[in-house]
C-alpha positions, 0 to 999 in steps of 0.5 A, a space after each residue: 099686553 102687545 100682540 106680536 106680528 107672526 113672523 111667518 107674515 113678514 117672510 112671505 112679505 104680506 101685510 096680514 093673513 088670508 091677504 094674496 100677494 103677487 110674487 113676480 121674483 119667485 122662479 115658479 110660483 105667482 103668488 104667495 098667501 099666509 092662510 089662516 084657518 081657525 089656528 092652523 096657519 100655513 104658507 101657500 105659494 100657488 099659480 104659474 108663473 107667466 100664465 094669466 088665469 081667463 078671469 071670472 067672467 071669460 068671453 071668448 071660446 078660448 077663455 071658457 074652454 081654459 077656464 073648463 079644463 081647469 077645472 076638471 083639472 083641479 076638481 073645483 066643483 068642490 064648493 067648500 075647499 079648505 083656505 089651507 089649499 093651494 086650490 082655493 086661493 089660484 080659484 079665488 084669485 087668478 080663475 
């Protein structure tokens, strides 16, 4: 018995689930994830295009104070968001 590739995989463009991909030729979006949770399976495109996020470990006071806004913005004190979020994979990658 083959296994099959999912074809949603394919038309994200990504080499497998879970695994974030750059997409620097989407007008909005920077990023594009095919998130698997359990069986639930779903297509996420998260982050702004153009904007670097102030990365894991910001030094200077513009840094920390972007990296705080966003996440009262975002509500990102929640330790356990679902990987079926657009939350979960701009905090994992780009913050």
């Amino acid at each position: 018995m083959s296994k099959k590739k999912d074809p949603r995989l394919a038309r994200a463009g990504v080499s497998g689930f879970n695994k974030p991909k750059r997409t620097p030729s989407h007008k909005t979006k920077s990023h594009v994830v095919v998130a698997k949770e359990g069986d639930k399976i779903k297509t996420i495109r998260f982050g702004q295009q153009g904007v670097q996020g102030a990365g894991k470990n910001p030094t200077s006071a513009k840094d920390k104070a972007r990296k705080k806004s966003y996440y009262a913005r975002h509500n990102a004190q929640d330790a356990n968001p679902s990987k079926l979020s657009a939350r979960y994979w701009s905090h994992k990658v780009k913050w």
